[in-house]
C-alpha positions in Angstrom: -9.8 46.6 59.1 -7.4 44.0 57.4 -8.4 42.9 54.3 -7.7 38.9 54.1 -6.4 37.7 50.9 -8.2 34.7 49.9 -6.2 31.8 48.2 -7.0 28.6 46.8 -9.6 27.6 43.8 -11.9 30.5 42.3 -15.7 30.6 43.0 -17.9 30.8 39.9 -18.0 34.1 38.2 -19.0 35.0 35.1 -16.2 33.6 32.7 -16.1 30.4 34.9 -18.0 28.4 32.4 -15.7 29.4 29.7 -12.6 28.6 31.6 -14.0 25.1 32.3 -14.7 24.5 28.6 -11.4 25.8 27.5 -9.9 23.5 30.1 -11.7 20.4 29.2 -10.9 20.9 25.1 -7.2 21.7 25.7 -7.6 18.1 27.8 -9.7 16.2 25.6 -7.7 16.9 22.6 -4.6 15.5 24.2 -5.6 12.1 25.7 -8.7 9.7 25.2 -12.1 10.5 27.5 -11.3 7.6 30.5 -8.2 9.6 30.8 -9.5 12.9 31.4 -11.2 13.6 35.4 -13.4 16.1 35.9 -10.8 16.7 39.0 -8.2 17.1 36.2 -9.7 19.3 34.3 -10.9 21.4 37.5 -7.3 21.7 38.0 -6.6 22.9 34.6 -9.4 25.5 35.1 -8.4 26.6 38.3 -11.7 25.9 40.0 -13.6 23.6 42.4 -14.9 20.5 40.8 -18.1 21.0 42.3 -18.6 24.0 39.4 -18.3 21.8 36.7 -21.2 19.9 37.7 -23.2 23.0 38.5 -22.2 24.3 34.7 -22.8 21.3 33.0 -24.1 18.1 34.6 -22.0 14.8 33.6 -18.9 14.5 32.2 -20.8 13.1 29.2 -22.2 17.0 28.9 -19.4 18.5 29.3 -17.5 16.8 26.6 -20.5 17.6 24.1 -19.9 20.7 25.3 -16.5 21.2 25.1 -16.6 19.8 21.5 -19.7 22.2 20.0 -21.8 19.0 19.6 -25.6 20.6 19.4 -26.8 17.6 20.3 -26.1 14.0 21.3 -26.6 11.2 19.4 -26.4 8.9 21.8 -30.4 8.4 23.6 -31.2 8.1 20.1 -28.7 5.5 18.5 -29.7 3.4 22.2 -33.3 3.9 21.1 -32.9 2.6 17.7 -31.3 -0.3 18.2 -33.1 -1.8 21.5 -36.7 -1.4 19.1 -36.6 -4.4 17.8 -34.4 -7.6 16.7 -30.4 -7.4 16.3 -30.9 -8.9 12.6 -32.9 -5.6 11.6 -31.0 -3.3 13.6 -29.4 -1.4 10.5 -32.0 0.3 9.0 -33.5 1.8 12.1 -29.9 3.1 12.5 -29.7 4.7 8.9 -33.2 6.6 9.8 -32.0 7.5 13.4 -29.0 8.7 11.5 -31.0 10.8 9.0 -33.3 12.0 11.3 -30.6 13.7 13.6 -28.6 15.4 10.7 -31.3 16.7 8.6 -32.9 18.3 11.9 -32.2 21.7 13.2 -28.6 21.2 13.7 -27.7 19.8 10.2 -25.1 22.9 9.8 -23.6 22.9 13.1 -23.1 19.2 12.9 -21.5 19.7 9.4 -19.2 22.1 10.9 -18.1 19.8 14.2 -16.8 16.9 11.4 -14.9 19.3 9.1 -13.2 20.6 12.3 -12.6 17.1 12.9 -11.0 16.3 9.8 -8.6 19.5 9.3 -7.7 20.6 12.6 -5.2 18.2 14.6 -6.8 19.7 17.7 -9.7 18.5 17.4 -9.3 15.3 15.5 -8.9 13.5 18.6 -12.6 14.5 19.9 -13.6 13.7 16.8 -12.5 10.3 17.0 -13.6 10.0 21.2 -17.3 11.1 20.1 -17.8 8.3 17.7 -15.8 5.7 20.0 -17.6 7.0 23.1 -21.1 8.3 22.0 -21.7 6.0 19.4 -19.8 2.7 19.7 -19.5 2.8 23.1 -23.6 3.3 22.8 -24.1 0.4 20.4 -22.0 -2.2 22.3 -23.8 -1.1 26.2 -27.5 -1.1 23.9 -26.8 -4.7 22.6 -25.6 -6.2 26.1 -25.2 -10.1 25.3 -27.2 -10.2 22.0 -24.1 -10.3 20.3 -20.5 -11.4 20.4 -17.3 -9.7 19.6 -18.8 -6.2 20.8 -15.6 -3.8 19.7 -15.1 -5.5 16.5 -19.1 -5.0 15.5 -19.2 -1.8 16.6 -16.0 -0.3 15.0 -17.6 -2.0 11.8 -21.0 -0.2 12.4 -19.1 3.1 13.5 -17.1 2.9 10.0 -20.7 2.1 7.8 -22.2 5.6 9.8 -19.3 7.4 9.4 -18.6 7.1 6.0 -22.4 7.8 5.4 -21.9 10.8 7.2 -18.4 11.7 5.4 -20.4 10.7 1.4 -23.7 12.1 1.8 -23.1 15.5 3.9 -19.6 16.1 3.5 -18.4 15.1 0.4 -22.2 15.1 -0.9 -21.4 12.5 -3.5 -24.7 11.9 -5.6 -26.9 9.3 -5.5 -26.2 8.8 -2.1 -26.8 12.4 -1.4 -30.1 12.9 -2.2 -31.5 9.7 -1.6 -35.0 9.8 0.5 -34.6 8.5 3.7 -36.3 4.9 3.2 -34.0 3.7 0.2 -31.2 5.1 1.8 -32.1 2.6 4.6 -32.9 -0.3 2.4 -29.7 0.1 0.9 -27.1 1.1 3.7 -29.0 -1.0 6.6 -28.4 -4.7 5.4 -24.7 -3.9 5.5 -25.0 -3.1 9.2 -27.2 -6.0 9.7 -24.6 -8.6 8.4 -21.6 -6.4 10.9 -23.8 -7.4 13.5 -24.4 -11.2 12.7 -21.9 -12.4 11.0 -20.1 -15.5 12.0 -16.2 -13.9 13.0 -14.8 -17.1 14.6 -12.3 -17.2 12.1 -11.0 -13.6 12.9 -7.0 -14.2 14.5 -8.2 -11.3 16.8 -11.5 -11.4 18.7 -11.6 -8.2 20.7 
C-alpha cells in the first residue's frame, strides 16, 4: 500500500502550544497588537488557526500568554473604576493596583517589567500591555463620562506605572512600604484630577 504524504498546516501535537507562543512573541515584539492576526501568527507557526483558539481562547489570552503575564489586570482595573463616580476613581485604582501585585504573582509580575525594561524584545509587549490591557481598559470602562479618552488614560497609565516602577522596582522608601490605604490617599487624588481636569486649552485633543 502507498503511503500518501500529507502536506499543508500541522495538526496539534504536543509542541504545538509552544510553537504558537514562540510565533506570537517573535510577532508581538515587532509590531503593535491591531497589527498582529491570529491568521498571521498561525502562519508563523505553521498551523491551522483553529489551534490557537483551542490552546488559548482569545487573542487577548494568547498575548498574556505569549508575554508570561500570570494574570490580567484588566477585569479588575474595569471593576474598579465602573464602582463608583469618575471624581473618586483614583484611589479604587491604587487598591486594585496593590491588591493584584502583592497577591500570589508579585514575583512573576516583578520579573515581566524588568524584562520589559532591559530586553529590546520585549519592551514593545511591555508597552502593548499597558496601552492595550490597561488604557485601552480605562478609556472602554469610562464610555462617555469623560472627554479626551487617550490623553486621560496615557496620564493615568504614567501615574500606575511609575507606582509600579518606585514601589516594586526601584523600591524607593516611603513609597515602598506604605500600607495600602495612605498609599491611596496619597497617589489616588492625582488620578482623580487626570480624569477631570478641564484640557480645552491642550493644542492637541486626542
Amino acid at each position: 500500500m502507498v503511503k500518501v504524504k500529507r502536506s499543508g498546516r500541522r495538526s496539534g501535537k504536543p509542541d504545538t502550544r509552544a510553537e504558537i507562543l514562540a510565533a506570537a512573541r517573535s510577532l508581538f515584539a515587532a509590531e503593535s497588537f491591531e497589527a498582529v492576526s491570529m491568521r498571521r501568527i498561525a502562519a508563523e507557526a505553521g498551523v491551522d488557526a483553529s489551534l490557537i483558539h483551542h490552546y488559548f481562547g482569545s487573542k487577548d489570552d494568547l498575548f498574556i500568554a505569549a508575554i508570561e503575564l500570570p494574570v490580567d489586570p484588566a477585569p479588575e482595573v474595569a471593576t474598579a473604576i465602573v464602582a463608583g463616580e469618575v471624581s473618586d476613581v483614583g484611589e479604587r485604582l491604587v487598591h486594585t493596583l496593590v491588591g493584584i501585585w502583592e497577591g500570589p504573582h508579585q514575583a512573576k509580575l516583578i520579573a515581566v517589567v524588568r524584562s520589559g525594561l532591559s530586553k529590546p524584545s520585549m519592551t514593545l509587549m511591555l508597552k502593548q500591555l499597558f496601552e492595550h490591557r490597561i488604557l485601552g481598559t480605562v478609556i472602554d470602562s469610562f464610555g462617555d463620562r469623560i472627554d479626551h479618552h487617550r490623553f486621560r488614560a496615557n496620564l493615568v497609565g504614567s501615574q500606575m506605572f511609575g507606582l509600579i516602577c518606585t514601589r516594586y522596582i526601584l523600591k524607593l522608601e516611603p513609597i515602598a512600604s506604605l500600607d495600602a490605604d495612605t498609599l491611596a490617599a496619597a497617589v489616588g487624588p492625582t488620578i482623580n484630577r487626570y480624569l477631570t481636569m478641564p484640557v480645552d486649552d491642550l493644542a492637541e485633543k486626542p
